[in-house]
C-alpha positions as CSV (number, residue, x, y, z in Angstrom):
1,X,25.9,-41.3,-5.6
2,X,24.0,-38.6,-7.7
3,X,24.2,-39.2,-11.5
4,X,24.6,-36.5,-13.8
5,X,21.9,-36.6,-14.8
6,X,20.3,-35.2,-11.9
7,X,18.5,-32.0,-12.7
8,X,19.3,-30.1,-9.7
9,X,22.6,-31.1,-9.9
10,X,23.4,-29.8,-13.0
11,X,21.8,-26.6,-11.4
12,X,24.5,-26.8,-9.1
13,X,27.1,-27.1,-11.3
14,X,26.2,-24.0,-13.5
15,X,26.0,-22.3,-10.2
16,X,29.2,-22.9,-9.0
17,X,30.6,-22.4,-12.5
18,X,29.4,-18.9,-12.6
19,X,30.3,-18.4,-8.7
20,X,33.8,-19.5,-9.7
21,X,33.9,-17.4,-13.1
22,X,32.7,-14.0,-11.2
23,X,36.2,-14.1,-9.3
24,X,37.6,-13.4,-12.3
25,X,35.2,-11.3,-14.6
26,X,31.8,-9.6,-14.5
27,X,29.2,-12.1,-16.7
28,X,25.5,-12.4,-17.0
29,X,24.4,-15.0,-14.5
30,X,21.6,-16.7,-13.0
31,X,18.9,-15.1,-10.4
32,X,20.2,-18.1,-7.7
33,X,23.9,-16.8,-8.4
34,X,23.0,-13.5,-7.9
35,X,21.1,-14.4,-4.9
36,X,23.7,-15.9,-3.7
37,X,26.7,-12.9,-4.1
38,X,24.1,-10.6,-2.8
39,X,24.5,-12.7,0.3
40,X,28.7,-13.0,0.1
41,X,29.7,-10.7,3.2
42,X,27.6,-12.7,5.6
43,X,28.5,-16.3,4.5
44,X,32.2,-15.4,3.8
45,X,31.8,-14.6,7.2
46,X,30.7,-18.0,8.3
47,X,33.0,-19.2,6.3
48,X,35.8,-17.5,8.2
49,X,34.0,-18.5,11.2
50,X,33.6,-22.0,10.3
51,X,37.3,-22.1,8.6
52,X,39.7,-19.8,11.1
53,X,42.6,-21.7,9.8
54,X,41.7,-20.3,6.3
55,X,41.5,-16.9,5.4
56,X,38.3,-16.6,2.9
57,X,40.8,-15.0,0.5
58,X,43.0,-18.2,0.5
59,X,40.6,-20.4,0.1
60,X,41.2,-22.5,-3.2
61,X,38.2,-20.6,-5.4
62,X,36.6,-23.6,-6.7
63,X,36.1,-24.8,-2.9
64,X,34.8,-21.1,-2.0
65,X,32.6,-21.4,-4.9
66,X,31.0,-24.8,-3.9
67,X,31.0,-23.2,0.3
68,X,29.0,-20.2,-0.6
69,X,26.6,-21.7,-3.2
70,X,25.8,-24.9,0.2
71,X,26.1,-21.9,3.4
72,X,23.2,-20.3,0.9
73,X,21.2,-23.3,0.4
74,X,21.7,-24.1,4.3
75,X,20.8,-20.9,5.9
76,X,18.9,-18.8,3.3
77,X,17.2,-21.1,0.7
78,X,16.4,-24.1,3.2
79,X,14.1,-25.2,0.7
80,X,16.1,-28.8,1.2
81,X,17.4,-31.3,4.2
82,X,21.1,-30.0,5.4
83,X,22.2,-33.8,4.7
84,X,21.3,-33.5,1.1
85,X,22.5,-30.0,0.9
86,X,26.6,-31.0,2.1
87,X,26.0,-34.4,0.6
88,X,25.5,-32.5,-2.8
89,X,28.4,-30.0,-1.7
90,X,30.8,-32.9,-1.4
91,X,29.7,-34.4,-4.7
92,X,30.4,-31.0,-6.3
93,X,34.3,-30.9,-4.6
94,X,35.0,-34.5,-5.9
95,X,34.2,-33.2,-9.6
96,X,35.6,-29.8,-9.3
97,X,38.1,-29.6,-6.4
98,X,41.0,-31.0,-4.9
99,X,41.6,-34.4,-3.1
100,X,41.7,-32.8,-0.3
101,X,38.2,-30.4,-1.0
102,X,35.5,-33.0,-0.5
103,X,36.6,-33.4,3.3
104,X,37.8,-29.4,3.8
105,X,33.9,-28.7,2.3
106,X,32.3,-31.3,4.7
107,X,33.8,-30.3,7.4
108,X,33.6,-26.4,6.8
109,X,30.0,-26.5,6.2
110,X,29.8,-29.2,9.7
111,X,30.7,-26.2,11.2
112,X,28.3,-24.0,10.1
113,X,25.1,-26.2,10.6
114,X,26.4,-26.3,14.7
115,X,26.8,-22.6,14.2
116,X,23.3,-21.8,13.1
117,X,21.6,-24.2,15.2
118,X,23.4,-22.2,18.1
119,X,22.2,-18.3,17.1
């Protein structure tokens, strides 16, 4: 389990803070955040993909938040191992989310490694 400590954690965290906080008003934010929106139509549409049960838009924010930030790290970034990528997802839905987000986020972003090792 990651302390929090961990510096790239804490990255994470800020990330998904300002990921979460841009839903609901325009703020000055990171160059990885903006990255990362600059990227939002095609991983909300893996998302989808990955998710059809869940419309994008119904998606509890905190969770789409978290799914963005990891679909960016797994298909753009790739700068580390998918394992430690979800494993550091789900770690992020046990602190922020839902009982039920750690297991929704592991098993959305399942779905999108299969997908991208397809196309």
């Amino acid at each position: 389990m990651k302390t929090s400590q961990d510096p790239r954690h804490k990255k994470r965290q800020i990330i998904i803070q300002e990921l979460f906080s841009l839903q609901f008003h325009q703020q000055k934010v990171s160059e990885k955040t903006k990255t990362t929106i600059n990227h939002k139509d095609k991983i909300d549409a893996l998302i989808q993909k990955a998710a059809p049960d869940f419309p994008v838009e119904k998606i509890n924010q905190v969770d789409l938040a978290i799914l963005r930030l990891a679909t960016y790290e797994l298909l753009v970034e790739q700068k580390e191992p998918q394992n430690v990528i979800i494993d550091e997802a789900v770690e992020l839905a046990k602190e922020y989310g839902n009982e039920t987000s750690p297991s929704f986020i592991n098993g959305v972003l399942g779905q999108i490694v299969t997908y991208a090792k397809l196309t």
